[in-house]
TORLO-416426 format. One record per residue: residue number from 0; y negated, x, z negated of N, C-alpha, C in turn; residue in three letters. Coordinates in nm, 4 decimals, always signed. Example, Ala and Ser with C-alpha at 12.3 -4.5 7.8 and 13.67 -1.06 7.14 Angstrom:
% residues 2
+-----+----------+----------+----------+----------+----------+----------+----------+----------+----------+-----+
:   n :     n_c2 :     n_c1 :     n_c3 :    ca_c2 :    ca_c1 :    ca_c3 :     c_c2 :     c_c1 :     c_c3 : res :
+-----+----------+----------+----------+----------+----------+----------+----------+----------+----------+-----+
:   0 :  +0.5690 :  +1.3190 :  -0.7800 :  +0.4500 :  +1.2300 :  -0.7800 :  +0.3300 :  +1.3200 :  -0.7800 : ALA :
:   1 :  +0.2250 :  +1.2850 :  -0.7080 :  +0.1060 :  +1.3670 :  -0.7140 :  -0.0030 :  +1.2900 :  -0.7870 : SER :
+-----+----------+----------+----------+----------+----------+----------+----------+----------+----------+-----+
This chain:
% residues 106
+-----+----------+----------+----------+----------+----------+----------+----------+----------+----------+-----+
:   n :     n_c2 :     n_c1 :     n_c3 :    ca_c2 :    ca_c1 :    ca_c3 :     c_c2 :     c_c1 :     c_c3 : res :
+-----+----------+----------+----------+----------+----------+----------+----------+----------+----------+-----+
:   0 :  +4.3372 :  -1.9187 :  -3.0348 :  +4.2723 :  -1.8373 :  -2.9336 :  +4.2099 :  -1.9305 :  -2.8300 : UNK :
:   1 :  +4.0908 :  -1.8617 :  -2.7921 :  +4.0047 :  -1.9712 :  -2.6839 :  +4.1068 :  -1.9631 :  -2.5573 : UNK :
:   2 :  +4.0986 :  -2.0997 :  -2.4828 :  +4.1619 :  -2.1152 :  -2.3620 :  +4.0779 :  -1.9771 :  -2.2578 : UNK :
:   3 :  +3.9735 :  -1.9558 :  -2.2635 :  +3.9292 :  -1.8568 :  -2.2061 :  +3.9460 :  -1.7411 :  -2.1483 : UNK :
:   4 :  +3.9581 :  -1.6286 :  -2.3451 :  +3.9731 :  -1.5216 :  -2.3980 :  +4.1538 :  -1.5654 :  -2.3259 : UNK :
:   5 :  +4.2518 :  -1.6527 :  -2.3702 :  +4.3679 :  -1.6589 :  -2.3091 :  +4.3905 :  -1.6284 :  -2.1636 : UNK :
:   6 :  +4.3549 :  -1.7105 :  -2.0903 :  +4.3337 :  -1.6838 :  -1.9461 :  +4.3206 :  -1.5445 :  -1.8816 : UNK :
:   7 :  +4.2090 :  -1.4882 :  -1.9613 :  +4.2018 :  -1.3632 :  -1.9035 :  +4.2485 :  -1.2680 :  -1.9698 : UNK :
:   8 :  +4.3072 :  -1.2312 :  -2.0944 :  +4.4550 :  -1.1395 :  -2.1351 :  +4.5870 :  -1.1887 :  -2.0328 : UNK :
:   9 :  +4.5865 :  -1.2911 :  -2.0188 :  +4.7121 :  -1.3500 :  -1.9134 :  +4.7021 :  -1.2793 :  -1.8048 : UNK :
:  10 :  +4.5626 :  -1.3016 :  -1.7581 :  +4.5864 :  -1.2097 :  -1.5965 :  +4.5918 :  -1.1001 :  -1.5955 : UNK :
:  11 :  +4.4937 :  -0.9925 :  -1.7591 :  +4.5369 :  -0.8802 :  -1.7703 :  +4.6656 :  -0.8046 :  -1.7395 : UNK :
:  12 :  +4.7768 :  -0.8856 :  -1.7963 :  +4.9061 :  -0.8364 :  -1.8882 :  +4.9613 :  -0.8815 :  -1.7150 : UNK :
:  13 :  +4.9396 :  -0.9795 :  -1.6447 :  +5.0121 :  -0.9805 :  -1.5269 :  +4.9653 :  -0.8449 :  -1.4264 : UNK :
:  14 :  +4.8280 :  -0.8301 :  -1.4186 :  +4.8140 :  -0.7736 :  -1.3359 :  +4.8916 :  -0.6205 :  -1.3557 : UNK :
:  15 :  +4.8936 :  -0.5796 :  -1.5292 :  +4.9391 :  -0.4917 :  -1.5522 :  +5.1209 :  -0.4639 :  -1.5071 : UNK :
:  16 :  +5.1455 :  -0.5963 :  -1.4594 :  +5.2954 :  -0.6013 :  -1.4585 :  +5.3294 :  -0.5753 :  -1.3155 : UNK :
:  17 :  +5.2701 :  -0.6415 :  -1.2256 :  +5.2185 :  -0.6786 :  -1.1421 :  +5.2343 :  -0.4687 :  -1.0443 : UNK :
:  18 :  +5.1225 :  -0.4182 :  -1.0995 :  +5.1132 :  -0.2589 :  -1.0816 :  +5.1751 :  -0.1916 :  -1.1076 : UNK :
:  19 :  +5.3219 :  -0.2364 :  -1.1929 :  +5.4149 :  -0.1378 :  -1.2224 :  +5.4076 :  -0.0851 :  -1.3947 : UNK :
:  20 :  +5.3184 :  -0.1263 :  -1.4706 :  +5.2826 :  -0.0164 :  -1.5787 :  +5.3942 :  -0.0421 :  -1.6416 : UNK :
:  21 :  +5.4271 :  +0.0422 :  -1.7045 :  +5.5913 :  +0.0057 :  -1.8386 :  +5.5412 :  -0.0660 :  -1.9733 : UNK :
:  22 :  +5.5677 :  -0.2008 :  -1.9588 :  +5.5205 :  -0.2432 :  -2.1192 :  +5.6480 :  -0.3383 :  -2.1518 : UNK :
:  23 :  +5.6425 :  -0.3722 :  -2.2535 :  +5.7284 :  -0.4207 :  -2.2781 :  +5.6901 :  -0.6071 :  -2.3758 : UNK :
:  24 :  +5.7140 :  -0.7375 :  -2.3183 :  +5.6921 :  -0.8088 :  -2.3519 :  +5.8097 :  -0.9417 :  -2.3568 : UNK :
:  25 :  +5.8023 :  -1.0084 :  -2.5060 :  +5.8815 :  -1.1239 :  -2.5173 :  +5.8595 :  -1.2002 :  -2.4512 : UNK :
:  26 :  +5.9700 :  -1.3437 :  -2.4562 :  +5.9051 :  -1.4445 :  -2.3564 :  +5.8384 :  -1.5151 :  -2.4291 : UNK :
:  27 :  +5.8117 :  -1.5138 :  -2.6122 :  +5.7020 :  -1.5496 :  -2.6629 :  +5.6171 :  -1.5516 :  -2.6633 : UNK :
:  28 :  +5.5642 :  -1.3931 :  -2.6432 :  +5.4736 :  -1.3216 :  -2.5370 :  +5.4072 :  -1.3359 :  -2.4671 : UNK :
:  29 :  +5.5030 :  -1.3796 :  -2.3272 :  +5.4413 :  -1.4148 :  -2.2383 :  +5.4224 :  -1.5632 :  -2.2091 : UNK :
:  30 :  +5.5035 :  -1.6338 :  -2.2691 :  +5.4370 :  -1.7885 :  -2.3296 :  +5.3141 :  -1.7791 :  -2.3750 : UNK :
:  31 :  +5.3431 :  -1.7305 :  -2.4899 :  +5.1867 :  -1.7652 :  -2.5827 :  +5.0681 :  -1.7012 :  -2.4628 : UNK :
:  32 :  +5.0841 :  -1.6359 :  -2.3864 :  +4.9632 :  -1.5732 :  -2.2459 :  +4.9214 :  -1.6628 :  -2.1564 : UNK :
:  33 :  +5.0108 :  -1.7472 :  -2.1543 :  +5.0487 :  -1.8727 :  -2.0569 :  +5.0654 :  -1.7680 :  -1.9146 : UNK :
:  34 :  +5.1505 :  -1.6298 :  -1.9008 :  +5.2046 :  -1.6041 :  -1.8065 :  +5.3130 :  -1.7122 :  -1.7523 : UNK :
:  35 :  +5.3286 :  -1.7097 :  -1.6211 :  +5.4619 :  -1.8081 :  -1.5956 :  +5.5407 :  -1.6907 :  -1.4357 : UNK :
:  36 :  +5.6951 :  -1.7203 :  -1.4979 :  +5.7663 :  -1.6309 :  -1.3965 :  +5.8122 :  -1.7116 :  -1.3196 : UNK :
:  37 :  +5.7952 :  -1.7109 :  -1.1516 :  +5.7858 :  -1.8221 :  -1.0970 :  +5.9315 :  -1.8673 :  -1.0661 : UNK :
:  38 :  +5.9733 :  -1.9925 :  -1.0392 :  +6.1072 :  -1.9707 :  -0.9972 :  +6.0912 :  -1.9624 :  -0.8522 : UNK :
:  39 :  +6.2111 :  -1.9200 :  -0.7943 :  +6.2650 :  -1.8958 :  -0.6461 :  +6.2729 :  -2.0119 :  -0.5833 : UNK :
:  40 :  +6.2151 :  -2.0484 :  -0.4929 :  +6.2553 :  -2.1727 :  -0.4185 :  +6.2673 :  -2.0845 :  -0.2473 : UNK :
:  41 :  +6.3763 :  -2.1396 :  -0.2013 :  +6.4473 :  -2.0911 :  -0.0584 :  +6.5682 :  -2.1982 :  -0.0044 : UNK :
:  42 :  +6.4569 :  -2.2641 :  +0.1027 :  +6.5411 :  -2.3324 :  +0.1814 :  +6.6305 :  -2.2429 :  +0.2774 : UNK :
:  43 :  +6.7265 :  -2.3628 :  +0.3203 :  +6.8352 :  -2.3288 :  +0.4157 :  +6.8307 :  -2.2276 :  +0.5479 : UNK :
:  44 :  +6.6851 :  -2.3119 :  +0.5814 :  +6.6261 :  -2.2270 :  +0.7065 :  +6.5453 :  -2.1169 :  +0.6847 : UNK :
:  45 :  +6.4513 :  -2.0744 :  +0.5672 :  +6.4281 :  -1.9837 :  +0.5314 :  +6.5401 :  -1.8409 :  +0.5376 : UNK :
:  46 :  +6.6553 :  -1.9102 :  +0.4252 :  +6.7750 :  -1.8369 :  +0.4254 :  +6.7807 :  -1.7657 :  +0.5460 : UNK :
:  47 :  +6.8231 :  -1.8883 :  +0.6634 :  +6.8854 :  -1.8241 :  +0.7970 :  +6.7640 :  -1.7212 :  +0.8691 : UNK :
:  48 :  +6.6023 :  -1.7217 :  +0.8706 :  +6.5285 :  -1.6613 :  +0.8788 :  +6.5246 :  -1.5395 :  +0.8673 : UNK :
:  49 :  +6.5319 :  -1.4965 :  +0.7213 :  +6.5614 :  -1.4193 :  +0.6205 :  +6.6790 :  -1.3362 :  +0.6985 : UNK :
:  50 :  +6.8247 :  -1.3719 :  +0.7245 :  +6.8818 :  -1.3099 :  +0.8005 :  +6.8659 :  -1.2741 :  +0.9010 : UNK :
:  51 :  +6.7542 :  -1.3539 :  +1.0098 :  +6.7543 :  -1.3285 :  +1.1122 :  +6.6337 :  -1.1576 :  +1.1584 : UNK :
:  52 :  +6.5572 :  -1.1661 :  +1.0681 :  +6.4966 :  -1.0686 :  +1.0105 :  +6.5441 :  -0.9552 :  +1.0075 : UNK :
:  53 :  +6.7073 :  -0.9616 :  +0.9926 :  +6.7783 :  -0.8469 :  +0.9136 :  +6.8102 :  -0.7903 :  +1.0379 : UNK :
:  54 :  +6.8125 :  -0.8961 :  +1.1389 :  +6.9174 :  -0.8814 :  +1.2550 :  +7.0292 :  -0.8638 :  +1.2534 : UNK :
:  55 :  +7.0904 :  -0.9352 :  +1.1114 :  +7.2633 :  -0.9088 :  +1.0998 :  +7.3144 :  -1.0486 :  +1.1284 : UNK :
:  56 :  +7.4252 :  -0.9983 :  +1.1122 :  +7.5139 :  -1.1472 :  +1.1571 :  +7.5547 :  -1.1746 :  +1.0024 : UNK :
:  57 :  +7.5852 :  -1.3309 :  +1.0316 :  +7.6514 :  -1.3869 :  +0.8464 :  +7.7450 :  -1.3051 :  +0.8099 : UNK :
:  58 :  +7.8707 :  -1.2380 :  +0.8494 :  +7.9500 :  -1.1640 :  +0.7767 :  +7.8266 :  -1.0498 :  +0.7231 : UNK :
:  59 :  +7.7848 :  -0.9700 :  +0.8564 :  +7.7505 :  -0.8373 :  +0.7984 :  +7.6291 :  -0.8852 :  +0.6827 : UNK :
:  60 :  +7.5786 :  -0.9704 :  +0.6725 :  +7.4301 :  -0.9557 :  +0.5728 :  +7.5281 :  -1.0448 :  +0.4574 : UNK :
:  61 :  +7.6609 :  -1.1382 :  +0.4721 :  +7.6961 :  -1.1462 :  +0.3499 :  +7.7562 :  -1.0036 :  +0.2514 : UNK :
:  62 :  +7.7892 :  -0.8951 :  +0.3161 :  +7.8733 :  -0.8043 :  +0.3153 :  +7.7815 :  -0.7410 :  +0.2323 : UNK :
:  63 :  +7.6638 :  -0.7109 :  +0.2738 :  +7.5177 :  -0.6407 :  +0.2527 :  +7.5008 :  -0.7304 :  +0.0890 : UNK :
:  64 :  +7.4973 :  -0.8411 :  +0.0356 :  +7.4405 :  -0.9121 :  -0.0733 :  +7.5845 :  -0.9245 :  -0.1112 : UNK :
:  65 :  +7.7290 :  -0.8470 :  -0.0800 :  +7.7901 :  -0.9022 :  -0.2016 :  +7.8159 :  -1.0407 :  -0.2064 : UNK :
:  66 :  +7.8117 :  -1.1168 :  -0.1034 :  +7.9117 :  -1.2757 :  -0.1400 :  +7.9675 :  -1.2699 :  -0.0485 : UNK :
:  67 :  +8.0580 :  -1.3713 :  -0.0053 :  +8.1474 :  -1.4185 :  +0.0640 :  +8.0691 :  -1.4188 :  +0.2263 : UNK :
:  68 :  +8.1315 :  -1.4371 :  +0.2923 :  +8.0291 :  -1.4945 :  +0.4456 :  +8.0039 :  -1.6806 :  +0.4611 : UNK :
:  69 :  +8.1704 :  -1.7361 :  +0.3671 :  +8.1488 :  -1.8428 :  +0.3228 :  +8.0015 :  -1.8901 :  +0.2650 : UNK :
:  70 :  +7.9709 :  -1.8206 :  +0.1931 :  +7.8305 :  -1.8554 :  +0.0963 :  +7.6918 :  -1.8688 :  +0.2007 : UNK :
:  71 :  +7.6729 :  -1.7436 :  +0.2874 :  +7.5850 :  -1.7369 :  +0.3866 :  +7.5965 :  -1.8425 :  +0.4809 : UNK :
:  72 :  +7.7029 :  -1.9128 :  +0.5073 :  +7.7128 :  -2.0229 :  +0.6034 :  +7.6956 :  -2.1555 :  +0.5172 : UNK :
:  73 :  +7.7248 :  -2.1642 :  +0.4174 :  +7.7073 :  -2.2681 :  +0.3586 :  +7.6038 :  -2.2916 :  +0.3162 : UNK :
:  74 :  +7.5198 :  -2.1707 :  +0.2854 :  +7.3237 :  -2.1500 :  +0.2420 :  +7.2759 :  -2.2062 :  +0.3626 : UNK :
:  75 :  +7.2959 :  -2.1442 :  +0.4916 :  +7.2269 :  -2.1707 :  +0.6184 :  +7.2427 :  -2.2900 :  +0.6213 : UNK :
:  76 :  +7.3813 :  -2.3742 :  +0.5705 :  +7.4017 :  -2.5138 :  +0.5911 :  +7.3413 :  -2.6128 :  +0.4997 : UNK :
:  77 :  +7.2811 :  -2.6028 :  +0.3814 :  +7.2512 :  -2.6823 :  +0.2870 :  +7.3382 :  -2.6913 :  +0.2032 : UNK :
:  78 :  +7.4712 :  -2.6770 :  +0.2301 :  +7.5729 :  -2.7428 :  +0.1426 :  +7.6038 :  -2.7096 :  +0.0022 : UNK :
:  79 :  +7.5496 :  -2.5470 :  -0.0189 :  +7.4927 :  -2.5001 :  -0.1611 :  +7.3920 :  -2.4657 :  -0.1290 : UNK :
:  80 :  +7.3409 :  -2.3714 :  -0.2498 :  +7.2077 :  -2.2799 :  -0.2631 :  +7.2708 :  -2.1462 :  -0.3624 : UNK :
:  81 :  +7.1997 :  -2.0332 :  -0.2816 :  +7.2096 :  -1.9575 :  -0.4017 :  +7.1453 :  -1.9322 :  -0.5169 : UNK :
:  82 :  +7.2006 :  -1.8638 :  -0.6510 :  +7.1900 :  -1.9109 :  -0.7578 :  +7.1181 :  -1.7263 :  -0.8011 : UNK :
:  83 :  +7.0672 :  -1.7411 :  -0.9479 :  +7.0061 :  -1.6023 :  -0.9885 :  +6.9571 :  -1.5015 :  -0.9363 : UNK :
:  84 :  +7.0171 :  -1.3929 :  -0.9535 :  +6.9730 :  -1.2410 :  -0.8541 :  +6.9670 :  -1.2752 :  -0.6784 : UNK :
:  85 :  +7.0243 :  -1.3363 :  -0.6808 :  +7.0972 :  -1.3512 :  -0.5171 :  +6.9055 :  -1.4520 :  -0.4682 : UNK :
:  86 :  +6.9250 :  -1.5447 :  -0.5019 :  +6.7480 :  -1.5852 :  -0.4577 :  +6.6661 :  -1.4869 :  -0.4643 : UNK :
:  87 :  +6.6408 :  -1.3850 :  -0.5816 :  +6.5143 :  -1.2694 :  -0.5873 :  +6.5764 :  -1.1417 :  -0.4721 : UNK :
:  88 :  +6.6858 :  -1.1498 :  -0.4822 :  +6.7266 :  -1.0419 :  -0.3554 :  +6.6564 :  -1.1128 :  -0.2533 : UNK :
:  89 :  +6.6649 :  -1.2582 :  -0.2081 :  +6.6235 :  -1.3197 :  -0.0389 :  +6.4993 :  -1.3624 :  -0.0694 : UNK :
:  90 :  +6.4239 :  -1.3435 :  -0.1751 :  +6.2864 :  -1.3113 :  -0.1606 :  +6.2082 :  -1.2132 :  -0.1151 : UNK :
:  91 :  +6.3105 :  -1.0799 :  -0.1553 :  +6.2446 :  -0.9402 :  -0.1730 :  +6.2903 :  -0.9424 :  -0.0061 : UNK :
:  92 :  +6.3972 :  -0.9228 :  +0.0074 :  +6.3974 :  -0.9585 :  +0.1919 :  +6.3585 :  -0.9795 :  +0.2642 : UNK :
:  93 :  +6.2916 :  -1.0705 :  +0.2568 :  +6.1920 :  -1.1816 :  +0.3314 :  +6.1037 :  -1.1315 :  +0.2956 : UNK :
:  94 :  +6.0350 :  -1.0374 :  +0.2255 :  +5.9308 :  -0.9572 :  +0.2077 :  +5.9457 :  -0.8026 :  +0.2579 : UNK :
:  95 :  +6.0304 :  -0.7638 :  +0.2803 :  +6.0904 :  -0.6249 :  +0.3261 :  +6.2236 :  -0.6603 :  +0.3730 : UNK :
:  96 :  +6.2181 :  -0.6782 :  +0.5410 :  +6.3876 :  -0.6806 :  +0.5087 :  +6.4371 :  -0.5809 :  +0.5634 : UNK :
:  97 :  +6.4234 :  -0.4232 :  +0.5403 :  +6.4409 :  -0.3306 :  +0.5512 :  +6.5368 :  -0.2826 :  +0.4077 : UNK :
:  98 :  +6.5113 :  -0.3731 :  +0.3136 :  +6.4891 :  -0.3361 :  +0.1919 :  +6.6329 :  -0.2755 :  +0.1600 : UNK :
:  99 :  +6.7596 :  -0.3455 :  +0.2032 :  +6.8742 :  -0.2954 :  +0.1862 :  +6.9524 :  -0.2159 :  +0.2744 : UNK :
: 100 :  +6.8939 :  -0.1519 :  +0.3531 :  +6.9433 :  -0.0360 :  +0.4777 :  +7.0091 :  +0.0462 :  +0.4451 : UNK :
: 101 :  +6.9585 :  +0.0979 :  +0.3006 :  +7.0324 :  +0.2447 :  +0.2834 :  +7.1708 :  +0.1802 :  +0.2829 : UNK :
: 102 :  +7.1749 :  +0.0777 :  +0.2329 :  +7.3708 :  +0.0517 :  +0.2120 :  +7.4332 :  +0.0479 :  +0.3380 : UNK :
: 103 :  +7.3802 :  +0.0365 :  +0.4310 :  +7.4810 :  +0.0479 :  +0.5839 :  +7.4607 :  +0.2319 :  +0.6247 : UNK :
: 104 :  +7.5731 :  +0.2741 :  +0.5785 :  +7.5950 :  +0.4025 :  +0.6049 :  +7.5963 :  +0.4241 :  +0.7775 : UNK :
: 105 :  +7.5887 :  +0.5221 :  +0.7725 :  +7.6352 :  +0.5235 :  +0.9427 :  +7.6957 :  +0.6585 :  +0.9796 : UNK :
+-----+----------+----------+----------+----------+----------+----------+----------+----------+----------+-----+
């Protein structure tokens, strides 16, 4: 397939993904498209940002994501990073950080 004709099924199939449509694709798939799923990169201070956003404190926004408060202090600190779901959660955050409200009942 021309690098071309590739390129632009790639942006097709993203944009289609992109808008929500329901399709369903391998990561052969989306290899052979030369789609790429980006990874998460989130520094320390981002992190603490990200919370500050929330206007919660480290217990309550660890409480909110399900880890420890340990983890949130140690993110803010460098001393780890978080790993899988937990980065695309403090992406989507940092893009809405409204996003997890409904869980604080009141």
């Amino acid at each position: 397939m021309r690098n071309t004709v590739k390129s632009a099924i790639g942006t097709t199939v993203q944009d289609m993904l992109e808008s929500g449509l329901k399709s369903s694709f391998t990561k052969r798939e989306i290899n052979a498209l030369g789609i790429e799923i980006k990874e998460v990169l989130i520094t320390p201070i981002e992190i603490k940002k990200i919370r500050k956003k929330t206007h919660l404190s480290q217990t309550v926004f660890a409480e909110l994501l399900n880890v420890s408060p340990s983890s949130v202090r140690q993110w803010e600190q460098g001393k780890r990073v978080p790993t899988g779901a937990t980065k695309v959660l403090l992406e989507l955050l940092d893009q809405s950080p409204h996003l997890l409200d409904y869980r604080i009942a009141v």
